[in-house]
C-alpha positions as CSV (number, residue, x, y, z in Angstrom):
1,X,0.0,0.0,0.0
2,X,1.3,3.1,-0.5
3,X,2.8,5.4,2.7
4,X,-0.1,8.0,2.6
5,X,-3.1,8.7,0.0
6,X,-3.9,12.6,-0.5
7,X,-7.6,13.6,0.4
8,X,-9.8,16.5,0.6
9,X,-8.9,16.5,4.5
10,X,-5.3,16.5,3.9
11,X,-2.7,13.4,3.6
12,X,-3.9,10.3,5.2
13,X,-0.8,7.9,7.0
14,X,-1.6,4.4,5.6
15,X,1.3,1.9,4.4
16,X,1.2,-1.8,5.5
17,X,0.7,-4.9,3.1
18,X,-2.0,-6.2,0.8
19,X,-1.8,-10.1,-0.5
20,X,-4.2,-10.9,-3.1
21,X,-4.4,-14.9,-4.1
22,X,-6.7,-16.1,-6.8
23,X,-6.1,-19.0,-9.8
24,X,-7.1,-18.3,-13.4
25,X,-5.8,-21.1,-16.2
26,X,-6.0,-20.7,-19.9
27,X,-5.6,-23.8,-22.3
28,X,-5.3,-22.8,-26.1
29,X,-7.3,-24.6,-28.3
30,X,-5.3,-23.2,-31.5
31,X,-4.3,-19.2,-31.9
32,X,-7.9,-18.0,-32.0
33,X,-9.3,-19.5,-29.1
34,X,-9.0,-20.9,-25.9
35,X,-10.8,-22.9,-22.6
36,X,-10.1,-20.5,-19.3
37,X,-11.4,-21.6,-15.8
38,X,-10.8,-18.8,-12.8
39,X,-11.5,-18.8,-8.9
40,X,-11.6,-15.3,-7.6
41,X,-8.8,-14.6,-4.7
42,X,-8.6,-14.1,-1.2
43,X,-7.5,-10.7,0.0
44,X,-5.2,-10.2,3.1
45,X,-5.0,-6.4,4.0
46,X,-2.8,-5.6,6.8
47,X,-2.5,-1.4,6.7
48,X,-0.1,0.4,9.2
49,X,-2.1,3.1,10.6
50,X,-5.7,4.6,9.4
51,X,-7.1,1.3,8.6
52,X,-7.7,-1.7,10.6
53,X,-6.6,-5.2,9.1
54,X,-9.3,-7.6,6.9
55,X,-9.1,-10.9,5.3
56,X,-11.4,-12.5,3.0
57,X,-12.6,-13.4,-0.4
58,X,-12.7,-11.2,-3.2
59,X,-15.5,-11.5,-5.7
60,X,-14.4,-8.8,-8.2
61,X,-17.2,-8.8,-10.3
62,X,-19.9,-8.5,-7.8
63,X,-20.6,-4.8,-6.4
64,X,-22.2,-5.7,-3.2
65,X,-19.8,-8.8,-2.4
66,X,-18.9,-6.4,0.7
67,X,-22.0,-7.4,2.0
68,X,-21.0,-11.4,2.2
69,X,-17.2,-12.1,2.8
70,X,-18.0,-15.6,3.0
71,X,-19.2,-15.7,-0.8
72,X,-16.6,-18.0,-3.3
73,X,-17.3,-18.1,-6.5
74,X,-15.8,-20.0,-9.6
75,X,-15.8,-19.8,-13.8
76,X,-15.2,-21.7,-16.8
77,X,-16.0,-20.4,-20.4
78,X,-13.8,-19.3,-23.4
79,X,-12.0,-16.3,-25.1
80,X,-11.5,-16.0,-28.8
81,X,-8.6,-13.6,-30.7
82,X,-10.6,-11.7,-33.0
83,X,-7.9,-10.0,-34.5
84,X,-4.7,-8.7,-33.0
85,X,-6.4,-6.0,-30.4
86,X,-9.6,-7.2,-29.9
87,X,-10.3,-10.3,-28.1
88,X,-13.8,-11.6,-26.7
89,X,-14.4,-13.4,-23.6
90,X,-17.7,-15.7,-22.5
91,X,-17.9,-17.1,-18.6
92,X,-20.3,-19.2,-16.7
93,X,-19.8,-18.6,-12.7
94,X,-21.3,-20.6,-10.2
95,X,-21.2,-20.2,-6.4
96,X,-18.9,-22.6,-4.3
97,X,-20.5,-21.6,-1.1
98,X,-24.2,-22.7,0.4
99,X,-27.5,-20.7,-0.4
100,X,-27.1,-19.0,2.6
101,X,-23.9,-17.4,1.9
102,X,-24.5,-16.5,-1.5
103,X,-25.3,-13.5,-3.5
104,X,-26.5,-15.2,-6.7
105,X,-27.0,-18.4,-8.2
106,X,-25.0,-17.9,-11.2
107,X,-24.4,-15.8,-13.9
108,X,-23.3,-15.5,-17.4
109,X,-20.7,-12.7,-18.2
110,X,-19.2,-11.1,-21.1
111,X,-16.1,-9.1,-21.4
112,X,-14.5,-7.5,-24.7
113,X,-11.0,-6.4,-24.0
114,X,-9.3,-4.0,-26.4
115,X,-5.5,-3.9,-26.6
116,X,-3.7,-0.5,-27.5
């Protein structure tokens, strides 16, 4: 983490040590596509001063994950090159963790990523 982040109310003290672990493998299929499966990490924040230390899973793609620490999540789907800057990604996600702990059932996602 950086030593201090500026704010309206002055410079904050902060430093300390984030560890992010998550798995993500990718098996070509030829040069245009490919298989890619994903678990989304866990997050160890230990800050030096301001904030106070958390540990937990990280569902990136999920805006209220906050909400549910306990919520793991994993994906499979594919990616295909479309030309040398554009590629195209499709994922199904499904929930590792009970009903209870969960924020959705599953879900389908999209991504088109632009290289420049």
């Amino acid at each position: 983490m950086p030593d201090q982040i500026n704010t309206t109310a002055g410079d904050l003290p902060l430093g300390g040590d984030v560890q992010v672990y998550a798995l993500r493998f990718e098996w070509a299929l030829n040069e245009q596509w490919s298989i890619v499966a994903a678990k989304d990490g866990y997050i160890e924040v230990d800050p030096d001063t301001t904030l106070v230390s958390q540990l937990g899973f990280a569902n990136l793609g999920a805006a209220n994950s906050e909400n549910n620490a306990d919520f793991v999540t994993a994906a499979v789907g594919f990616r295909s090159r479309i030309n040398e800057q554009v590629n195209v990604g499709v994922a199904y996600e499904l929930p590792l963790t009970d009903d209870e702990d969960s924020l959705m059932k599953d879900r389908v996602t999209l991504d088109l990523v632009w290289e420049f």
